[in-house]
N, C-alpha and C positions, 0 to 999 in steps of 0.2 A: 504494500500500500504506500505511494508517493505522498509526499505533502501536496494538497493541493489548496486553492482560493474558492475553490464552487463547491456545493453543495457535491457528495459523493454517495453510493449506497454498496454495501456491503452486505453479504449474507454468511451467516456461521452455522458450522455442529459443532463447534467445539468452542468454548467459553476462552479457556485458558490460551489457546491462540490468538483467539480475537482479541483479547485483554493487549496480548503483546504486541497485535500490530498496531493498534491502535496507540499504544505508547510512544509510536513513533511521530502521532500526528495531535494528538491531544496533551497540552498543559495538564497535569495533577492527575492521570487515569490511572497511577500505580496508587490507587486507595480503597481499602478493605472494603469501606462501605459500599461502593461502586463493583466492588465483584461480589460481594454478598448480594444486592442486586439483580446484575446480572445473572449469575446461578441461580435464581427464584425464578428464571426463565423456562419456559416451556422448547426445545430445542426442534428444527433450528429457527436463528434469528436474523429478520435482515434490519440494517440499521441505518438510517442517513445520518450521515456528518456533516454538518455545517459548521466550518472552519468561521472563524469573522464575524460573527454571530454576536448579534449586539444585545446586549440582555440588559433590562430598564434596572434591575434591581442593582448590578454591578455597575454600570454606567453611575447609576445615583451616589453610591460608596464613591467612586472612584473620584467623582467629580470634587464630593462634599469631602472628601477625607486625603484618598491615597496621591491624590495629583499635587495633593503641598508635602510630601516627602521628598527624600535628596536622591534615593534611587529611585530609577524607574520601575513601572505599574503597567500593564497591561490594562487597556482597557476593553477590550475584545474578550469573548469568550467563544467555547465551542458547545454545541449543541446537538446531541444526541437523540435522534428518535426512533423509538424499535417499534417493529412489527414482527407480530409470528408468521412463520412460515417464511418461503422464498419467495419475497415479492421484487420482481424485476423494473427499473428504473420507468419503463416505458409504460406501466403504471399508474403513472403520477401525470401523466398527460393527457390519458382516454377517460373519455367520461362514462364508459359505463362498468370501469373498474373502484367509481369511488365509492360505493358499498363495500366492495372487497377491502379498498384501506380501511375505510371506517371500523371494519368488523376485526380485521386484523390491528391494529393500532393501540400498544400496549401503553405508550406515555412518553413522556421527553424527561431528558435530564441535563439542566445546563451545566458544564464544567467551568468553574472562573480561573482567572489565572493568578489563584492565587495559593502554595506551597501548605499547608496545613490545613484548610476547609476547602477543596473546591467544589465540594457536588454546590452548585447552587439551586436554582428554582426549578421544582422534579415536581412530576406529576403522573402518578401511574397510577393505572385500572388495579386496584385488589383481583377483582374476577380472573385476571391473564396475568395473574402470578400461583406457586406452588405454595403450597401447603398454608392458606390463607383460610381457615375455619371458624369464622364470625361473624358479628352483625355491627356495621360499620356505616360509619354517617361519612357520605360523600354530596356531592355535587357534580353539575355537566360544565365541565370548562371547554372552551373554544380554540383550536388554536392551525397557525397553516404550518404545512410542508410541502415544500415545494410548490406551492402556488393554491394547493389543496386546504380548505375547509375543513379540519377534522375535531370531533367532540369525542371527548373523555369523560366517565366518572370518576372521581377519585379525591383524594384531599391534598390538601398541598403539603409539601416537603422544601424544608429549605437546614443548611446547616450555616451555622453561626460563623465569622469570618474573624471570631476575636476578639476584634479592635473594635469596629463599628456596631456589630452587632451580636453579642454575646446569648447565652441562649434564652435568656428571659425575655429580650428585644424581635429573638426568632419568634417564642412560643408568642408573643402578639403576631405577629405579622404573620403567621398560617394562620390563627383565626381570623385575622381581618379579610385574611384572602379569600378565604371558604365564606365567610356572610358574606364581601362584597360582590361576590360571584354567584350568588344564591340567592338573597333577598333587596330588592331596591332600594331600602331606609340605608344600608349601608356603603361604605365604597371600599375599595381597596387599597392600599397604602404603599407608601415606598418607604425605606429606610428615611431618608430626612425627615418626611413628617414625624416619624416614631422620636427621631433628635429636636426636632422644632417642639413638640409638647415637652421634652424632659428640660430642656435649656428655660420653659417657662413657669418650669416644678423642682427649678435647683439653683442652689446656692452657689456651687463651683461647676468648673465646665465637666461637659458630659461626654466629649471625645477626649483618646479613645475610653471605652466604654469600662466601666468596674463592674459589671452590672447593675439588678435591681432588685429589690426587697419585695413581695407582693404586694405590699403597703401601695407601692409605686406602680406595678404591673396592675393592680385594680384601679386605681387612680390613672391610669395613662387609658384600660377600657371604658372609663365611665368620660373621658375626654372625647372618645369616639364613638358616642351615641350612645352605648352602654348602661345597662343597669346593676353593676355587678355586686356580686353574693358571695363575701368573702368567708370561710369556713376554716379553722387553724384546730391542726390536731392538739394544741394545749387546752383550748376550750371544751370538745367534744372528747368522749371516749373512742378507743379505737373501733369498735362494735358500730356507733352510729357514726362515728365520721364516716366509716368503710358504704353503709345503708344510705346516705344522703349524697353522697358520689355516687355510688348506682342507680338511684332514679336519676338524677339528670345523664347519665351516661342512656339509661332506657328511654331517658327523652330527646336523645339525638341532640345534644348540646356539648359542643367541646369545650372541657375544661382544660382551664391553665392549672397544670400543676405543681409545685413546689416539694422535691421530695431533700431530707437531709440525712447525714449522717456520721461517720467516721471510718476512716480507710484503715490499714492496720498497724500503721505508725501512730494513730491517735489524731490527725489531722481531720478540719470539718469538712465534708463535702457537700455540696448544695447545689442543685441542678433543678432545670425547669423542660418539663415536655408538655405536650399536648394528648388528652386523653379524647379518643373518638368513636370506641364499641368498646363491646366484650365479646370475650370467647364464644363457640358454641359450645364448649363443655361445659357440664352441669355437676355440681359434686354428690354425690348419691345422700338418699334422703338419711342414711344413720350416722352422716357426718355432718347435721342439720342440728339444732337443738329446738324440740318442737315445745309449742307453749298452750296454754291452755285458757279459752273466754267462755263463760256458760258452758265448760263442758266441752266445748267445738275444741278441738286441737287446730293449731294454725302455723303456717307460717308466714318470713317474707318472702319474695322473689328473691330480693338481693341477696337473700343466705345462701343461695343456689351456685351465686357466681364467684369466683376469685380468680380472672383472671381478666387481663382488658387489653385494647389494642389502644399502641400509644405511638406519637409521634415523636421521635426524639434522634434528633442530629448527632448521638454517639452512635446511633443503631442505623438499622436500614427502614423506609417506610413500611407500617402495619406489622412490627412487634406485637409479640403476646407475652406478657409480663404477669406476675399473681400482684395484686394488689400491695401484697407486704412485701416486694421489694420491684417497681416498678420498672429501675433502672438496670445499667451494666455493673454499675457499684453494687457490692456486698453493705452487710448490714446498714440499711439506707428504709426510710419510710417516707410516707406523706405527712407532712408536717403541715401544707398551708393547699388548697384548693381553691380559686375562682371559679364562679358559674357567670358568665357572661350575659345576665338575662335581658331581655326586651321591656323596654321601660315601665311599659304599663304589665308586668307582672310584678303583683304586690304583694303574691302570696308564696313563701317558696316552700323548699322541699321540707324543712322541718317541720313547720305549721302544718303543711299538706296531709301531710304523717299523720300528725296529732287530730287534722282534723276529722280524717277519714276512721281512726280508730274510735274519737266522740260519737260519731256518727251512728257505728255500729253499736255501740252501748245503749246509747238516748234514744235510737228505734226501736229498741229492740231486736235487731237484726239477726243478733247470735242467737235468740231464742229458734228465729224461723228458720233461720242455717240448719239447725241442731233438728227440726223439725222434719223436714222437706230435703234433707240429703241423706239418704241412705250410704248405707257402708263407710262412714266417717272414722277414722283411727288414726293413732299415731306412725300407722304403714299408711295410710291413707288422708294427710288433715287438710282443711284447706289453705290454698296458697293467694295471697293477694299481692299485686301486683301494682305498684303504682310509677306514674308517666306522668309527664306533661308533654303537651300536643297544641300545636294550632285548630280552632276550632273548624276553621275550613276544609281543613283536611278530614279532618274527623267526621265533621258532618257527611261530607262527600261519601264518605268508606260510608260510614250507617244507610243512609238514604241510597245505596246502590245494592250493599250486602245484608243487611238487618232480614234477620227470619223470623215471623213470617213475613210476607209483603205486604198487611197491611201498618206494620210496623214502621214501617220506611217511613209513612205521610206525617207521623209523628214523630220522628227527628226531622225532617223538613219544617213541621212547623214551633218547634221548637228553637227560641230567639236564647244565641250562646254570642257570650263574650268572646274576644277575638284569641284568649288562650285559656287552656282547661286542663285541671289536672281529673287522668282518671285512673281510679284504682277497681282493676277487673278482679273480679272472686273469682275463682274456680279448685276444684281439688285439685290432690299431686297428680292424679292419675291422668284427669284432663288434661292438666298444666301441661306434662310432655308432651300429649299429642296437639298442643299448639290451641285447647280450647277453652272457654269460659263457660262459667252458669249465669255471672252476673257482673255487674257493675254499677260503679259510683262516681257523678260523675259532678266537678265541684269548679265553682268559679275564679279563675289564678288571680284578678283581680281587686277579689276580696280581700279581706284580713282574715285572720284567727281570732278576731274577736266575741264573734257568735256563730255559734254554726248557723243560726237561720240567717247568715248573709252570705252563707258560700254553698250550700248545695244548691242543686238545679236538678240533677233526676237521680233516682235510686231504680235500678233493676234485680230481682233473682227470680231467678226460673220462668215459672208464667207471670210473672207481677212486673209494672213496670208502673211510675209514678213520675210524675214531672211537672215543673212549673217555672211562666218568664215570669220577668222583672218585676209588675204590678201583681204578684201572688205574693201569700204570706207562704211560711214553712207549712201550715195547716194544710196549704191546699196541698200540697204531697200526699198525705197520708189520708187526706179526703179522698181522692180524685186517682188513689191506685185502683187500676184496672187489672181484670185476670185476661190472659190472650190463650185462647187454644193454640197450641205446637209450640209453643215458646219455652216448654221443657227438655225441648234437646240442645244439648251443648253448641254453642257457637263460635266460629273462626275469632280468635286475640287478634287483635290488632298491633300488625310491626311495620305499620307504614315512618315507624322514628327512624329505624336503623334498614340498612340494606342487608341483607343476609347472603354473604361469598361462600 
């Protein structure tokens, strides 16, 4: 493979070759992360190289930072995009092979020229990599090759460059990328701006960069439209801090997160990644500690999980970490967690909690559980599940899937605020096969202050009960109706996370 100035394409069976020749033409390709990577590949690979490859994010450092150093900086980068299979150059020019890229088209990965971070701004498909077994919040990003229009899901990946941007500066800048590419209220950001807000939140100058304290990582999200929910493992136990990071993780929201520790010389180690799924594996119910209301044995969902898919510039994208040690580091925990939320959610996971458990007491709900579900045990308890979700979407899913059909016309007319936390009942048994008896479904808007200001409908089995904004709590429990066929279990809803 020659050096060349144009865009080139290449196709491999063999990793370890192509690593090598490509060293001949790419700045910083001799990097772990980068062949951990590529071996996540499905074999073989064809790959376009764009040599001169002008990347906004490196451009921005280079311009703000590395261009007043005494040696010189590259300000070019190379740019990698793979595709499975042998896709030949000629390709990229017929118009009725661009399905075939599209479908083929695993992501890009920028190299910068710079000796100890190069991967820079990476984006690849979960689905068109190896052994990715989870449910993972992505988006569709846009991007061209060779003249070509091509869309990805994926979440973004970028590694820290040190100086400019250390990794707490990263872990903002994937999440601003992922919402500004995702929802309109947002945008997406370039390194300076992330420098323009700290130089107006600091006392001494902020290049190059010491990092930042979460104090400062929340306070830099709540700058960029943010409503963020800061949660520090010295306040919580490790039991609910672990449960209050799994619902919003079940709610499709990446958190920032702050994990610390000590290496084995006794030095502190502190690092920041981004958390965006969890595993598919489930840990078996008699490694569960089941609890007991009225009798009804129960549990959480989130006792289920301990393991999560994280973003982090020591690793390669879509990691699976256990919860108790997230990172590459040994003895290391979560010490401080951000949830990034939408302004007008007022109610977060902890209240949510507390409220949905009120809930169940002051109905009476555990009486009717314990009533009208058969086969109830501690091999068997129920499991509740709680999310937050956009109401639109939610609605959407009920009024298209809700059994029976005439169910549908009452979530249509059912007036929900624009974000909803819901906690679905079901037992263990349903749980694995993916179904529900019931749910709870409560307004993010509200407070914890009364429950009669935050539920909105209550479902189990054939009973469903609901009321808008001009009802009191009364009218709920007035106004449940019984539905015939609405005693057989129905499809959970996992429109939060994508499942690879």
């Amino acid at each position: 493979m020659d050096k060349v100035q144009v865009s080139v394409i290449e196709t491999t069976s063999d990793i370890s070759d192509f690593i090598n020749q490509l060293e001949s033409v790419c700045t910083g390709i001799n990097n772990s992360n980068l062949h951990a990577i590529m071996r996540r590949m499905t074999l073989p690979v064809s790959v376009v190289i764009e040599p001169y490859y002008v990347d906004k994010l490196h451009r921005d450092t280079y311009y703000s930072y590395y261009a007043g150093k005494h040696f010189d900086y590259n300000r070019n980068c190379h740019r990698l995009a793979f595709f499975r299979g042998d896709i030949p150059l000629n390709y990229f020019h017929e118009d009725d092979k661009h399905n075939v890229l599209d479908n083929a088209f695993i992501g890009i990965i920028v190299l910068r020229p710079l000796f100890l971070r190069p991967i820079g701004r990476t984006l690849l498909d979960p689905c068109k990599l190896n052994d990715v077994n989870a449910y993972i919040r992505t988006t569709t990003f846009s991007t061209e090759i060779l003249g070509n229009m091509l869309e990805i899901d994926a979440f973004p990946f970028l590694s820290q460059d040190v100086e400019v941007m250390t990794c707490a500066e990263t872990t903002i800048w994937n999440i601003l990328e992922y919402y500004g590419n995702r929802y309109p209220e947002y945008r997406t950001i370039l390194p300076c701006d992330i420098i323009g807000k700290l130089e107006s939140l600091s006392y001494e100058r902020v290049l190059p960069s010491d990092g930042l304290d979460y104090f400062k990582v929340a306070n830099l999200l709540k700058t960029f439209s943010f409503a963020p929910k800061l949660y520090a493992g010295n306040v919580y136990s490790y039991d609910i801090l672990k449960r209050l990071f799994h619902y919003y993780v079940e709610s499709g929201i990446p958190l920032a997160v702050g994990v610390q520790g000590n290496d084995k010389n006794g030095n502190v180690i502190r690092h920041s990644i981004v958390c965006i799924g969890h595993s598919s594996d489930r840990l078996l119910l008699k490694d569960v500690s089941i609890q007991h209301a009225n009798s009804v044995p129960f549990i959480d969902s989130s006792q289920l999980y301990n393991k999560y898919v994280i973003v982090d510039d020591n690793q390669m994208p879509y990691t699976i970490e256990e919860f108790s040690n997230l990172t590459i580091y040994d003895n290391t925990s979560v010490s401080v967690f951000v949830a990034p939320l939408y302004k007008r959610i007022f109610l977060d996971a902890d209240d949510a909690h507390t409220l949905v458990y009120e809930i169940l007491a002051k109905l009476n709900m555990w009486d009717f559980i314990n009533r009208y579900t058969p086969g109830l045990s501690d091999e068997n308890p129920i499991v509740i599940r709680l999310f937050l979700t956009s109401s639109r979407k939610y609605k959407s899913y009920k009024v298209h899937n809700a059994e029976p059909n005439n169910l549908r016309n009452i979530y249509m007319e059912i007036n929900f605020p624009k974000f909803l936390w819901v906690a679905e009942i079901s037992t263990y048994d349903m749980y694995t096969k993916g179904k529900a008896l019931g749910e709870i479904i409560i307004d993010a808007t509200s407070t914890r202050v009364d429950v009669s200001c935050s539920i909105i409908s209550i479902r189990y089995k054939n009973l469903f009960g609901y009321r808008n904004p001009n009802n009191s709590i009364d009218s709920i429990m007035h106004n449940i109706n019984t539905y015939d066929n609405m005693d057989i279990p129905y499809n959970m809803y996992y429109n939060n996370l994508k499942e690879i």
